[in-house]
C-alpha positions as CSV (number, residue, x, y, z in Angstrom):
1,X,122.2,55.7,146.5
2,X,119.5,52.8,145.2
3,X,116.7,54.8,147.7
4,X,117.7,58.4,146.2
5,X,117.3,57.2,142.5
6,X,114.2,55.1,143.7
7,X,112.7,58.3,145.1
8,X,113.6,60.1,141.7
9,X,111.9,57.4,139.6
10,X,108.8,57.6,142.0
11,X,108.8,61.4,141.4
12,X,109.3,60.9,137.7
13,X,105.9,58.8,137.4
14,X,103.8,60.6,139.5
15,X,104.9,64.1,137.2
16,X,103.6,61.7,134.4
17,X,100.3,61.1,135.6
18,X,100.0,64.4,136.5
19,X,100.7,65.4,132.8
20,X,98.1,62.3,131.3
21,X,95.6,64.0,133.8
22,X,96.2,67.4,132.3
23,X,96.0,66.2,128.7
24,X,92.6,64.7,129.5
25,X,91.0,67.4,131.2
26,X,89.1,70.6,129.6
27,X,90.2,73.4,131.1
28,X,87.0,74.9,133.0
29,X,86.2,77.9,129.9
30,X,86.3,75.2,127.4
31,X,83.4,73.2,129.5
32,X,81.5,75.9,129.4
33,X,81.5,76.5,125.6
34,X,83.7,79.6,125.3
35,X,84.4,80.7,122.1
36,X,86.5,83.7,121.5
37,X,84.1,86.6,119.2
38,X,87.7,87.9,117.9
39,X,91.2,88.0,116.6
40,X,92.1,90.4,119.2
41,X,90.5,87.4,121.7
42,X,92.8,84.7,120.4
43,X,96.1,87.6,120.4
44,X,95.1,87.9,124.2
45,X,94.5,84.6,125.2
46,X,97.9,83.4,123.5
47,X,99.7,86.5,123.6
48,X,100.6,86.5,120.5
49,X,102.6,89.5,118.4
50,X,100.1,88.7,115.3
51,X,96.6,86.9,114.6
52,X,95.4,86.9,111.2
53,X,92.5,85.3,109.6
54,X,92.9,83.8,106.1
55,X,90.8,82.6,103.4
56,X,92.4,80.6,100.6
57,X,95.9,82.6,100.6
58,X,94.9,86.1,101.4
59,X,94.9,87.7,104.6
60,X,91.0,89.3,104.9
61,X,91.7,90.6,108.4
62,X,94.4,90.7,111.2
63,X,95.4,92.1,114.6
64,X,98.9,92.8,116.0
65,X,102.0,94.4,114.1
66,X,103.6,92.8,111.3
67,X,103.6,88.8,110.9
68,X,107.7,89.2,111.5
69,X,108.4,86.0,108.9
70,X,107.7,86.0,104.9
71,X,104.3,86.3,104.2
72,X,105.2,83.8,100.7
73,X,106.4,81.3,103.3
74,X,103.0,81.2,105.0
75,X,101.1,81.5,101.6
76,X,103.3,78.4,100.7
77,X,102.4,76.1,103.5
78,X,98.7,77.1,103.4
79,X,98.5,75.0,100.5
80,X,99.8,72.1,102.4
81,X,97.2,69.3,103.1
82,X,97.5,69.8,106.9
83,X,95.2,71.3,109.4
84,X,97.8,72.6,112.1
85,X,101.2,73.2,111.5
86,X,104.2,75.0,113.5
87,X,106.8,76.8,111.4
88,X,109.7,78.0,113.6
89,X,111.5,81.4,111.6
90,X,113.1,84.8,112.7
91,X,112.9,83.5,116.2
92,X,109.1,83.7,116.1
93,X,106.7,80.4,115.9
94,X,104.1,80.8,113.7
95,X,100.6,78.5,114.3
96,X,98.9,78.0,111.0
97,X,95.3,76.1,111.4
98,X,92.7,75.3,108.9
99,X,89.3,75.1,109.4
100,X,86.8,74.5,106.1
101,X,87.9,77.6,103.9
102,X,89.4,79.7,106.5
103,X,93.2,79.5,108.1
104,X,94.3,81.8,111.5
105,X,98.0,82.5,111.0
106,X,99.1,82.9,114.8
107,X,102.8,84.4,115.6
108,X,104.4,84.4,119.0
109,X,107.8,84.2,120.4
110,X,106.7,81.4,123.1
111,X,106.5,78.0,121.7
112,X,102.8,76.1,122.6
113,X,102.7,73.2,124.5
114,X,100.7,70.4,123.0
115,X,97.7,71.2,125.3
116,X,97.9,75.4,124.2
117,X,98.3,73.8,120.4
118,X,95.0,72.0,120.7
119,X,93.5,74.5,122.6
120,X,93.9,77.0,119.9
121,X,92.5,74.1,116.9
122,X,89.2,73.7,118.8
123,X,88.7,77.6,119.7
124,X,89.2,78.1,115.6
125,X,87.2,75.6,114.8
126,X,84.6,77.3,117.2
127,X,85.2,80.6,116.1
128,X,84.5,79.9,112.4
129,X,81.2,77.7,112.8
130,X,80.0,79.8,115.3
131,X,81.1,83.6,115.2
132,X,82.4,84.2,111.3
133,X,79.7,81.8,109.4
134,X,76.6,83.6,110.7
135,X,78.0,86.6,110.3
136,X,78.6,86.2,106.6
């Protein structure tokens, strides 16, 4: 019994490094400095019902079918001083991040790991600096 839960303990670590090693690495799009040139790109890349693009509380553009929660609820927690937030409601997680002026309200039924969360903050970020602000 003391080798089969020594075995398990072994296997337990080694599935923990192998999730440190993950966390640290870039996956090989983000080394070479994609940056999605739409909502429709983020909706694909996240498969995600709804992607909307925000500024202040109004939606100026979106892709998808309807957010499926309370648009007031997201309005509300726009205004909270938080760059990234996950709201769980009507079995849908919505992904709010905030980047200078400009929020991307993100709605999926698959909840993000950590990694997927981040992923989506730096792509924003990307996408406003680089695709939106020399547009306009």
């Amino acid at each position: 019994m003391d080798v089969i839960i020594s075995k398990i303990n072994e296997l337990k670590d080694y599935i923990n490094q192998l999730e440190r090693q993950c966390l640290v690495q870039n996956p090989p799009f983000i080394q070479m400095g994609y940056v999605p040139s739409s909502l429709s790109e983020f909706k694909e890349l996240f498969r995600a019902s709804f992607v909307g693009l925000m500024k202040g509380s109004d939606i100026i553009e979106y892709t998808g079918g309807e957010l499926g929660v309370n648009e007031e609820l997201v309005r509300s927690a726009i205004n909270y001083n938080t760059d990234f937030m996950v709201i769980y409601s009507g079995n849908k997680y919505i992904y709010l991040v905030k980047h200078n002026d400009y929020s991307l309200v993100l709605s999926t039924e698959e909840y993000l790991d950590s990694v997927s969360s981040g992923l989506i903050r730096l792509l924003f970020r990307r996408f406003i600096d680089e695709v939106l602000k020399p547009q306009g």
